[in-house]
C-alpha positions in Angstrom: -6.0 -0.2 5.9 -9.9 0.8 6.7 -10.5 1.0 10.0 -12.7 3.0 12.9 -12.4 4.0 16.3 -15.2 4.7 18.4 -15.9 8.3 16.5 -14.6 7.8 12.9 -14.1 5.8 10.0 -10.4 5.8 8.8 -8.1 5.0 6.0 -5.1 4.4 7.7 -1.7 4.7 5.1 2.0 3.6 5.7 4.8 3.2 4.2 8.1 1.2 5.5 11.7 0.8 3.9 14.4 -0.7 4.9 13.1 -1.4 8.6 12.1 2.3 9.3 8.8 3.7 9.5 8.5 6.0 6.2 4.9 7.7 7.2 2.1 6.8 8.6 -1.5 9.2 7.2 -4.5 9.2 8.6 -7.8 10.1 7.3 -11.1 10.0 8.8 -15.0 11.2 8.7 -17.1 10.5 11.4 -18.4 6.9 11.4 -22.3 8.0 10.8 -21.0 10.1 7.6 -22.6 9.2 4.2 -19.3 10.7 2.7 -16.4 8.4 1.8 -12.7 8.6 3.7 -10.4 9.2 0.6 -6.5 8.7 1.5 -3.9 11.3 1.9 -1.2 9.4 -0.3 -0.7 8.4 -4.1 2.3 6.0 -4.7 3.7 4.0 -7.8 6.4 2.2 -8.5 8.1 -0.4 -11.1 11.5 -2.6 -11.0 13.4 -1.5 -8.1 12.1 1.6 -7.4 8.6 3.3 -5.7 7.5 6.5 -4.7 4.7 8.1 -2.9 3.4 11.6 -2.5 1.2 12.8 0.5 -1.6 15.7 -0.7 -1.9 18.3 1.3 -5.8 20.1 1.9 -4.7 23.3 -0.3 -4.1 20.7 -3.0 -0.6 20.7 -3.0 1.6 17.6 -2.8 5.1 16.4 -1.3 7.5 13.4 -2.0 7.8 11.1 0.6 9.8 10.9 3.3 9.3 14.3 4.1 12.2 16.0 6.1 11.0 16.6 9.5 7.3 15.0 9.4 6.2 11.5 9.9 3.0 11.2 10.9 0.0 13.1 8.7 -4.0 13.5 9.7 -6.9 14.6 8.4 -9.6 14.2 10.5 -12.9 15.9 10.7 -11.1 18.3 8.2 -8.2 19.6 10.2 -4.8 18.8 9.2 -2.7 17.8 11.7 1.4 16.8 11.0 4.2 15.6 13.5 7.6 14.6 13.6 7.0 11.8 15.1 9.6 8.7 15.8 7.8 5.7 16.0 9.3 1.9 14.9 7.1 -0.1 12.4 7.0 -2.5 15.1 5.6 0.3 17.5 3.6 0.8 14.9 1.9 -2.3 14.3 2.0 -2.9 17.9 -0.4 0.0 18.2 -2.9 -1.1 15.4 -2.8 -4.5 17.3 -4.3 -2.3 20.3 -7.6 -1.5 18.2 -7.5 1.9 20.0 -10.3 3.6 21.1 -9.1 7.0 19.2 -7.0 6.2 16.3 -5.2 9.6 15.8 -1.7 11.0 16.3 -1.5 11.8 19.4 -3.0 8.3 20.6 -0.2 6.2 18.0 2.0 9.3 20.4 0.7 8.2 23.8 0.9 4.3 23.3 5.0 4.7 21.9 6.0 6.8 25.0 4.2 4.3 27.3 5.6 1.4 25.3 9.2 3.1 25.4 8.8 3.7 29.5 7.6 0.2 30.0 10.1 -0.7 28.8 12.9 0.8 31.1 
């Protein structure tokens, strides 16, 4: 999905199986840029099966789901990775928002106050 929040424009990737959020990259350049916002993932697929890989800055790739890391940004050119833990519902919920700062942390922020609104 393009996008932009009030400082960038963004090519926002996901990817969801079986009811659980896969990944979610985000990529962005500042929204007066002349440059282009290329995406962090390359996927395939055929009959029954799909794959997708997430390139790293140094040029180096990994499959996907990638143990330990869910959420990947590159923004401005710094690479940013987290666990993460977030629903596809939280995460739709959250592009739903149209947040002001589309970035980790803020997808972060809106789950944990989604979660505590919720107790």
């Amino acid at each position: 999905m393009a996008t932009s929040d009030a400082n960038h424009r963004l090519l926002v990737q996901s990817g969801v199986r079986n009811n659980k959020l896969l990944f979610v990259a985000i990529a962005g350049d500042p929204i007066n840029s002349g440059g282009s916002t290329n995406g962090l993932i390359r996927g395939g697929g055929g009959v029954g099966y799909n794959w997708h890989k997430i390139h790293f800055p140094d040029g180096s790739e990994h499959s996907l789901p990638k143990p330990g890391s869910q959420l990947f940004q590159l923004i401005d050119g710094e690479w940013t990775e987290s666990k993460g833990d977030v629903t596809p519902d939280e995460f739709e919920a959250f592009c739903a928002s149209k947040p002001r700062e589309f970035t980790i942390q803020s997808l972060l922020t809106f789950v944990a106050q989604q979660r505590q609104d919720v107790r």
